[in-house]
N, C-alpha and C positions, 0 to 999 in steps of 0.2 A: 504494500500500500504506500503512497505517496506521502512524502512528508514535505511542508513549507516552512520555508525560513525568509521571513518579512524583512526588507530593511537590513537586507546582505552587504551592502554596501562593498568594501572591496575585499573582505573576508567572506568569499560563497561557502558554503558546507557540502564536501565530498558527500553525493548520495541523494540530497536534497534539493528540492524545485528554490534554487535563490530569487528573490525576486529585490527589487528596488526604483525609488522614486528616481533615480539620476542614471539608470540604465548601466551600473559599469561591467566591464568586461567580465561574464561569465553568468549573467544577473540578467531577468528578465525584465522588463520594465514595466510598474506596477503602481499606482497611486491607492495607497494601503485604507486610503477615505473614502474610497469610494466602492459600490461593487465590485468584490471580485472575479475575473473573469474566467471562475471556475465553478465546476459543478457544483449541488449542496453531497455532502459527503463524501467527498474527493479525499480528504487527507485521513492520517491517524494520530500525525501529531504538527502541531505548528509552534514554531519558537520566534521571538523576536527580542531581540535586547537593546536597549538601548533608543525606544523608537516612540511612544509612545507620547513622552513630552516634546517630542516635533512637531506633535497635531495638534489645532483646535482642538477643544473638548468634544464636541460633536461626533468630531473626524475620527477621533481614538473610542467611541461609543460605538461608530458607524464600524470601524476596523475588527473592534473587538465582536459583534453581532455576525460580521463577516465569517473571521474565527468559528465563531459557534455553527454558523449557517455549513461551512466547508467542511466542519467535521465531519467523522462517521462517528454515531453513538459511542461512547465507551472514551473514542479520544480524547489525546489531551494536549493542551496551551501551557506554555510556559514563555512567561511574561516577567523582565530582567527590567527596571528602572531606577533611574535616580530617585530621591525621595526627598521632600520634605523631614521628613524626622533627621537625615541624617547632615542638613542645614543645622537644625535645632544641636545637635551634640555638638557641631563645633561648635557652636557658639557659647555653650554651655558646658562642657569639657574642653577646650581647647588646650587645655595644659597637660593634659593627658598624650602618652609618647606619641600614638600612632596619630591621632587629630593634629598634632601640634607640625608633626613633620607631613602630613596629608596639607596642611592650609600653606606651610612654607613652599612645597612643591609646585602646588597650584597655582599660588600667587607670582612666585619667580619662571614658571614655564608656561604660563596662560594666561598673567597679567600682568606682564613687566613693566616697570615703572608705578604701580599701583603699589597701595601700603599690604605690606604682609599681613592681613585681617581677616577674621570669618566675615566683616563685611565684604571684601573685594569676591571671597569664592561667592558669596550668597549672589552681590550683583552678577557675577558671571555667568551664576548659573539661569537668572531669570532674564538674561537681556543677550549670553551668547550663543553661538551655535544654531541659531535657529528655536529656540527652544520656546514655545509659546503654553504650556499649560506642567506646572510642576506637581505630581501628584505628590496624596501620602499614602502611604502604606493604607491606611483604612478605604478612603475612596476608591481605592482601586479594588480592594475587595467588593467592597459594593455593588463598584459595576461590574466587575465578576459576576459576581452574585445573582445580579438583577439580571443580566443577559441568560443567565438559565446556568450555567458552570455552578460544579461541589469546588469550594478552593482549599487548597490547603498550601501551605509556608507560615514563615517566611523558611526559603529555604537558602541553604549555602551555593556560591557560586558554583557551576559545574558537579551538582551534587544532584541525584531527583533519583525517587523509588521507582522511575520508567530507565530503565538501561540508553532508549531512544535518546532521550533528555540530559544522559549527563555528560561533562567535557564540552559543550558549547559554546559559553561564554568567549569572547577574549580577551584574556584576564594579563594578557603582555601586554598592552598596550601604557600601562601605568605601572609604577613600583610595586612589590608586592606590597599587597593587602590595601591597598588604596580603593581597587574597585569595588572591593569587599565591601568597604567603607560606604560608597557610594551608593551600591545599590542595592533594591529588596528585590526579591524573587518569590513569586509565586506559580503556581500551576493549577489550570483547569480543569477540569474533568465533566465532558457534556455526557450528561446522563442515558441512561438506555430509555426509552418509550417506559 
């Protein structure tokens, strides 16, 4: 059975249908907002990391129903984002080793010239990359929830009770444990009839 990986950007997944809004090489091109241009119970499992606070609210509502719609029964979604809570620990831990050398990193390799601050990572995270909607961990359970998925997490990066699901993340791209830091993880599960 087929599996999707939303927002492959230039890391596709050996095995899996990559798709992405900027078309790069190996990656099918795909607006993750909008219908998808697949059957309903096409996949058994879809992953995306990283992608969700690039959409409208709407958009990632619209994406995630898609998700549900593409499944086969039984499959399952795993959903990798930044979060709001973990905004809140630096600012509220930030003296702590891993936060402290997380906000120096950020600030000297993604906001140079700005003060080394939980503020500079917080404005970065709400005004760069693209980024237009920051969830929290809870909200995104919800609309989980609400689209019809059993959720369960938060779970560890590259870690999940489906064999399909673990080792996906890409968790090079920052020093270790930094992404860790960064993101919560949950998985779907769309029910049987």
């Amino acid at each position: 059975m087929a599996k999707l990986n939303i927002s492959a950007g230039e890391h596709p997944l050996e095995g899996w249908m990559n798709v992405d809004i900027g078309g790069h090489p190996g990656t099918l091109r795909m607006d993750a907002t909008q219908t998808f241009p697949f059957p309903s119970g096409e996949f058994s499992h879809i992953f995306t990391e990283h992608t969700l606070e690039h959409m409208p609210y709407g958009g990632a509502i619209r994406c995630l129903n898609e998700c549900y719609r593409t499944l086969v029964p039984g499959g399952r979604l795993r959903v990798s984002i930044p979060h709001i809570g973990m905004l809140m620990r630096l600012y509220h831990k930030q003296h702590e080793p891993l936060e402290h050398a997380y906000i120096e990193w950020h600030c000297k390799n993604l906001a140079p010239g700005l003060p080394v601050c939980p503020e500079t990572v917080w404005n970065n995270f709400y005004r760069s990359w693209g980024h237009q909607y920051m969830w929290s961990a809870d909200r995104l359970i919800t609309v989980m929830e609400t689209v019809g998925f059993i959720v369960s997490g938060p779970l560890m990066l590259n870690e999940s009770p489906d064999m399909q699901l673990r080792n996906l993340e890409n968790d090079t791209r920052m020093p270790p444990g930094f992404l860790q830091l960064e993101t919560v993880t949950f998985e779907g599960v769309k029910p049987y009839a």
